[in-house]
N, C-alpha and C positions, 0 to 999 in steps of 0.2 A: 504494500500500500504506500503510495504517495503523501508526502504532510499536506499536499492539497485535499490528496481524500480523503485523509484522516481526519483533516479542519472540518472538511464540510459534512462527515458524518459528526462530526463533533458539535458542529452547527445546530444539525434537523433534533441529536440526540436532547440537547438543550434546550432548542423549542420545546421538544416534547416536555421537559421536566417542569418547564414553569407555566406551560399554558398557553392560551391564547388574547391575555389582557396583557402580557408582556412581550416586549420582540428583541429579540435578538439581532441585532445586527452585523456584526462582524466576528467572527475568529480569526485572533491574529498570531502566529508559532513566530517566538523568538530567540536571539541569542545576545545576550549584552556581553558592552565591552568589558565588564567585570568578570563574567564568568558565570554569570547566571540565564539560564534558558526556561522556557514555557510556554504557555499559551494563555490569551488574554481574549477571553468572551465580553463584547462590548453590550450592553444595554438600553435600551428604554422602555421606561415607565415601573422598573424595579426599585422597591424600597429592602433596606436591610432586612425589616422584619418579613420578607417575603423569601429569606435567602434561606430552603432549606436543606434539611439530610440529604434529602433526593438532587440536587442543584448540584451540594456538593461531590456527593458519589459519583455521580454523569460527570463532572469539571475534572476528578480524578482519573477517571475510566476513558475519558478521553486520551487525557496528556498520556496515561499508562500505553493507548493504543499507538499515540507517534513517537515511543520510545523513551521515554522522560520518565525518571523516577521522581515523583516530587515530594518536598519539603515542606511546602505552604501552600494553603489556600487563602487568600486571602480577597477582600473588596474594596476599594474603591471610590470614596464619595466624592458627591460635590461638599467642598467644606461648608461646613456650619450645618449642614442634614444629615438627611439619612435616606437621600437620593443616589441610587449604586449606579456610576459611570460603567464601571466592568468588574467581573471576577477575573483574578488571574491564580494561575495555576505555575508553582515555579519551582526547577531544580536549583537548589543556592550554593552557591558560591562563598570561600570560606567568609568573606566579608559580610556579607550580607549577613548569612547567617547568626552573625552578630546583632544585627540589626532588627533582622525578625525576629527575637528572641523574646520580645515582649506580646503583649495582645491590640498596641497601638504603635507601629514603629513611627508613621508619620501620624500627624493629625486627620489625614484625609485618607487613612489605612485603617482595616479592621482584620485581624487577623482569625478568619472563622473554621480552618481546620490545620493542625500542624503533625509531622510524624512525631511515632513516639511513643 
């Protein structure tokens, strides 16, 4: 399988998980210059408290399917709500790692599944 196919199954699997009051708009697989890789499900019309088990597990079972063992799950606001931009899904880098260590690493970060 291609990370294209992998995205866009990744894509239709995430629709399914949240519905059809929420859309999904993009998956995007990446690699940063630090050292950390994943995949980042962009959003509209999601709020945090709609971010469930099932959201998570699908965000996982994805990145698992393009090869990615991951570290974090994490979301994304717009600051000062609880308006979710995107879930990303990310293998970390020893830095990071650091950084994600807590359950807020930035203000506009919510850390909602970690290994372990």
């Amino acid at each position: 399988m291609t990370v294209t196919e992998g995205c866009a199954e990744a894509l239709k699997a995430m629709q399914e998980a949240v519905g059809e009051d929420v859309m999904v708009t993009e998956v995007d697989a990446f690699v940063a210059r630090c050292g950390c890789s994943g995949l980042v499900f962009m959003f509209r019309g999601l709020e945090t408290e709609d971010v469930s088990d099932e959201l998570v597990k699908t965000a996982l079972k994805a990145a698992e399917s393009v090869g990615l063992k991951p570290d974090v799950v994490y979301v994304r606001t717009v600051p000062g709500t609880d308006v979710v931009i995107d879930v990303g899904v990310r293998e970390l880098c020893e830095r990071c790692s650091e950084e994600f260590s807590g359950d807020r690493p930035r203000p506009d970060l919510r850390v909602v599944w970690r290994r372990g």
